[in-house]
N, C-alpha and C positions, 0 to 999 in steps of 0.2 A: 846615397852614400858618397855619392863624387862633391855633390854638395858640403858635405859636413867635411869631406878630407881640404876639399879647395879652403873654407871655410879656417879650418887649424892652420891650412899652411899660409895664410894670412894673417895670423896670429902665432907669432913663433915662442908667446907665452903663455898660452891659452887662453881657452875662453871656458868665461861656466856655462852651464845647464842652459842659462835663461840668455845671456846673451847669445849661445848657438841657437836655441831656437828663433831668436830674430833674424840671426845673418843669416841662416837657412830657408825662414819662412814653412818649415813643415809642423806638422802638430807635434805636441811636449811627449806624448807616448810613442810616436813613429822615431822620436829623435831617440828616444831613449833606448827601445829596440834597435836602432843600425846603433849607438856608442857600445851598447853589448856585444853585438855580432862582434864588431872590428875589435873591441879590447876581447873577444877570445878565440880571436884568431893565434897562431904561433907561427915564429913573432908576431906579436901585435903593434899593429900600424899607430893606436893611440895608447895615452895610459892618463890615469888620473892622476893631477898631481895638486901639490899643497894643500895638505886633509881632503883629500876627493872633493874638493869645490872646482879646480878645472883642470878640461881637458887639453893632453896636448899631442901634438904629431911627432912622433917617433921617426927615426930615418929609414924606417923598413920601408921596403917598395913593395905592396901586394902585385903576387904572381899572378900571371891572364887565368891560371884557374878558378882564383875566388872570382874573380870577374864575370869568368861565364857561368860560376854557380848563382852568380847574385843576377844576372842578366835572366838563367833558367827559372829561378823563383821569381822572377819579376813578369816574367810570361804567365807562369803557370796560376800567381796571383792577379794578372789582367781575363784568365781563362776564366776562373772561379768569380770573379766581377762580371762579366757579361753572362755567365752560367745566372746567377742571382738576377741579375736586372730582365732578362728572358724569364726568368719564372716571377719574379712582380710583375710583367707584363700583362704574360698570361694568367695570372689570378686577377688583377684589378680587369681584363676583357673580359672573362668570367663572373665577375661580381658584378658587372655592369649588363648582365644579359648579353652579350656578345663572344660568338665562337670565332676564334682566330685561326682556324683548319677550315674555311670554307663551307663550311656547312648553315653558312647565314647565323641572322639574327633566333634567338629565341626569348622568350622569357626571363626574367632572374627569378623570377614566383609566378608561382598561379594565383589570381584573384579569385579565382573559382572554387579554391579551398578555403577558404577564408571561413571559420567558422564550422567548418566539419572534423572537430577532435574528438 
C-alpha cells in the first residue's frame, strides 16, 4: 500500500491501472485489491478519476489505525503462508517415503503388495 500511495503522490495527475502496476511492480490483482481497500476507506486516500481510467491521491492523510490494521493483515497473511509452505512440506516428505517427526525413513509403498488385489 505505501507503494502505490508513494507511487500517486508522484503523479499528482494520476496514473491508470497499467502504468501503477509498473511503477509498483506488484501483480495486476494484488494492485487492484489494495486501489479497493484505500478508495473504501472514509475519507478515502485515492479516487478514480476521468471515466475511471486513473487513479489519483486525495489530501486525506490515513490515520496509524488503518496502518496497524493493514500491518495486522499483513502478519496474519505471512502466518497462513508459512502455515501452507509447512504443510507442502510435509506432504511432499510424505510422498517421498520420509517421516519428518523422527521416526526414520519408511516406505512410500510396499513392493510386496504388488499384485495381491
Amino acid at each position: 500500500m505505501h507503494q502505490v500511495i508513494s507511487a500517486l503522490e508522484e503523479a499528482p495527475l494520476g496514473l491508470s491501472l497499467h502504468d501503477l502496476t509498473h511503477a509498483v511492480n506488484i501483480r495486476y490483482m494484488r494492485l487492484q485489491q489494495t486501489l479497493k481497500i484505500l478508495a473504501l476507506e472514509s475519507p478515502a486516500p485515492i479516487v478514480q478519476q476521468e471515466a475511471k481510467v486513473k487513479w489519483q491521491l486525495t489530501p486525506i492523510v490515513l490515520p496509524e489505525s488503518f496502518w496497524e490494521r493493514v500491518d495486522h493483515l499483513t502478519e496474519l497473511r505471512k502466518g497462513e503462508q508459512r502455515q501452507m509452505q509447512e504443510g507442502i512440506r510435509v506432504v511432499a516428505a510424505g510422498s517421498h517415503g520420509i517421516s519428518d517427526r523422527g521416526f526414520g525413513w519408511r516406505p512410500a509403498c510396499s513392493h510386496s503388495a504388488r499384485g495381491n488385489f
